[in-house]
N, C-alpha and C positions, 0 to 999 in steps of 0.2 A: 073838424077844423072850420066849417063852415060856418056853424055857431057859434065858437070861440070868436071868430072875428068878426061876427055881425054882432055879440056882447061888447067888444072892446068898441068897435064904430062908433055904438050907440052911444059908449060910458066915453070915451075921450072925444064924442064930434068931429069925427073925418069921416071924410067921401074916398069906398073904395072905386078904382078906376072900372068902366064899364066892361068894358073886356076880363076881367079878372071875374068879377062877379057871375058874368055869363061862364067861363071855364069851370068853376065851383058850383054853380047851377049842373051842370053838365057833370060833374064827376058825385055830386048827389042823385039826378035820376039814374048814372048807369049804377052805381050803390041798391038805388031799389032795385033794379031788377034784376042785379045779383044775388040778391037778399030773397026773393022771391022762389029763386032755384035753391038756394043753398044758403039757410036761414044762419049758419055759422060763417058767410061770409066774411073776412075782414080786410077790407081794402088798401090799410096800413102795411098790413103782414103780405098784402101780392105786391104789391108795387115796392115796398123795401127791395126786394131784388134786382132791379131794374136800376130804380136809383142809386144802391150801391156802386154797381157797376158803371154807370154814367159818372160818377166821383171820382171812380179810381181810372178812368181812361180821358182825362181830360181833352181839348182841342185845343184851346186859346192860347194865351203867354199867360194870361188873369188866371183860368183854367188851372196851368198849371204849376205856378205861382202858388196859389190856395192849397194845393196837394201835398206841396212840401210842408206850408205852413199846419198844415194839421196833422201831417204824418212824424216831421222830423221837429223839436226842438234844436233850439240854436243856443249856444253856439256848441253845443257837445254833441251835437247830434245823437241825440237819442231817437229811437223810434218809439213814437207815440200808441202803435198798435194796442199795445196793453189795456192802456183807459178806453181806448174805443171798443175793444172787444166789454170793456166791462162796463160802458154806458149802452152796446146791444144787449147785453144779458137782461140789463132790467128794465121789468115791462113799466110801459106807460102805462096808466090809467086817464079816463077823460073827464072834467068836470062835471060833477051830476050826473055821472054814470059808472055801472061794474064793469065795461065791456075796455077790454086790454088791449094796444095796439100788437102788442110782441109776445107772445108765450115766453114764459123765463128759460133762457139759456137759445131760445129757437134765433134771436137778433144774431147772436154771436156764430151760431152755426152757419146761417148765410152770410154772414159778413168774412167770414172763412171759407165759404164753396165759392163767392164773389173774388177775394181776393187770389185763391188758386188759378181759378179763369182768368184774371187783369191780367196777373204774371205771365200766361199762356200765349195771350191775347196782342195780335198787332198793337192795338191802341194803348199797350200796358207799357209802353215804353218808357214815360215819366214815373210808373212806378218802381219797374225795374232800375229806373237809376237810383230814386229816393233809396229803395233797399242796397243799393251797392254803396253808398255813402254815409249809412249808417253806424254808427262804432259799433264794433266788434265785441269789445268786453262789456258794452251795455246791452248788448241785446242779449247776448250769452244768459248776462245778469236776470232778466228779464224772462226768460224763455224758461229759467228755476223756477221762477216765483208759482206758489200755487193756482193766481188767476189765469195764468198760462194756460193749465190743464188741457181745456180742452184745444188748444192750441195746437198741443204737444199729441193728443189721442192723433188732431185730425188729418199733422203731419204723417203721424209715422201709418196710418192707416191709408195714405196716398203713397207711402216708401213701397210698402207691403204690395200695394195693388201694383207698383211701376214694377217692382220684383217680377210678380204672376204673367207681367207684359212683358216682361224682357226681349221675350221672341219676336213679338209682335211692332213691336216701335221702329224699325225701317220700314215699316209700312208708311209710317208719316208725312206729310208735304217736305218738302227740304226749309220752307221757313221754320214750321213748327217744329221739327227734328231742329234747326241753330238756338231757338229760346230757349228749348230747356236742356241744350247745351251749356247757354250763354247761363241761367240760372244754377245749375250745378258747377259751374264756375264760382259764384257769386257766393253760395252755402261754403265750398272748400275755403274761399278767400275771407271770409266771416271763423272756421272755424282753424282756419293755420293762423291767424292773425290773434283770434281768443286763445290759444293753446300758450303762443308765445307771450300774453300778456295776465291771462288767470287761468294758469292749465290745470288747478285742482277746480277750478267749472266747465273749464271744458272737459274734464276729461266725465264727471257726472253727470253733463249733461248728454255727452255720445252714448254712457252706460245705461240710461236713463231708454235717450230714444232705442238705443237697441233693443234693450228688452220688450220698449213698447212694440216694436216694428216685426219682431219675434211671436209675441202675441198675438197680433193680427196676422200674423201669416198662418199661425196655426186654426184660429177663428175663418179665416178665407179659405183655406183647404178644406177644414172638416166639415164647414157649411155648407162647399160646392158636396163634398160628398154624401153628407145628407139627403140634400135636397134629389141629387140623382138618384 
């Protein structure tokens, strides 16, 4: 990034601000001597996680403002998760160089363990609303499609695991026991809402996650016993 923008400076003549320049100064040396320990460092692929999550729990009105706009088109509210998971999937590459910000498919996976945490998370409260406003028969629509997939694995693979907990989830704070209350609200009201307006997709889309969710239960079980 650093020399992307010190090629652009040089080619279009502008002065980057001093302060900016010393923060990239800075995020270049601690680069080397990451690189030093761990010569397949890549500092795109560790801080991606951080910044997703700083996106999806906004502070400001600007903040969360921006959230909508990227998450929900207008005026159908559609949820835009789709393209984003499918601009994570593909990796960058850097000018004059092989070295890949994103391993392919690795973006989307954390922008999926990212989003599972916002939803969880106190500060996930702008995206809890975004998801409770978005239409029902488009998302349904959406959640078919095959860029979905891994979507749909990493749902029903967190179904599977809240199963295994069952017992275990009164343990929780009493905030975090109401969010994913307030979330499994949110799925019902998404999937009574798709049933009454495309019930031949919702109905393959419930047949679909169950089996997945079925799948991993048996993957989760046989594993634990495995490994014991």
């Amino acid at each position: 990034l650093y020399e992307e923008l010190s090629g652009l400076a040089f080619r279009y003549y502008f002065t980057l601000p001093s302060y900016y320049v010393l923060v990239m100064r800075s995020f270049v040396t601690l680069e080397g001597i990451a690189f030093n320990a761990d010569p397949d460092f890549n500092m795109y692929t560790n801080c991606y996680p951080f910044a997703v999550r700083r996106m999806l729990a906004p502070r400001t009105r600007e903040g969360k403002r921006l959230l909508r706009t990227a998450l929900l088109s207008e005026p159908e509210r559609r949820l835009k998760l789709l393209a984003l998971l499918e601009g994570a999937a593909k990796p960058r590459k850097h000018h004059n160089s092989s070295r890949t910000d994103l391993h392919a498919g690795g973006g989307a996976v954390t922008l999926l363990q990212a989003v599972a945490e916002s939803l969880l998370a106190a500060g996930g409260r702008e995206l809890r609303r975004v998801l409770y406003e978005a239409d029902s028969g488009c998302l349904v629509a959406d959640l078919l499609m095959p860029q979905a997939a891994p979507l749909r694995r990493a749902c029903a693979r967190q179904l599977a695991r809240a199963v295994l907990r069952r017992g275990h989830t009164r343990q929780l704070p009493g905030r975090q026991q109401r969010r994913r209350q307030l979330i499994a609200r949110i799925v019902r009201r998404h999937m009574w809402q798709a049933t009454l307006r495309r019930p031949t997709r919702a109905m393959a889309l419930m047949l679909q996650t169950g089996s997945a969710v079925a799948r991993e239960l048996v993957v989760c079980t046989f594993g634990k016993r495995t490994r014991e």
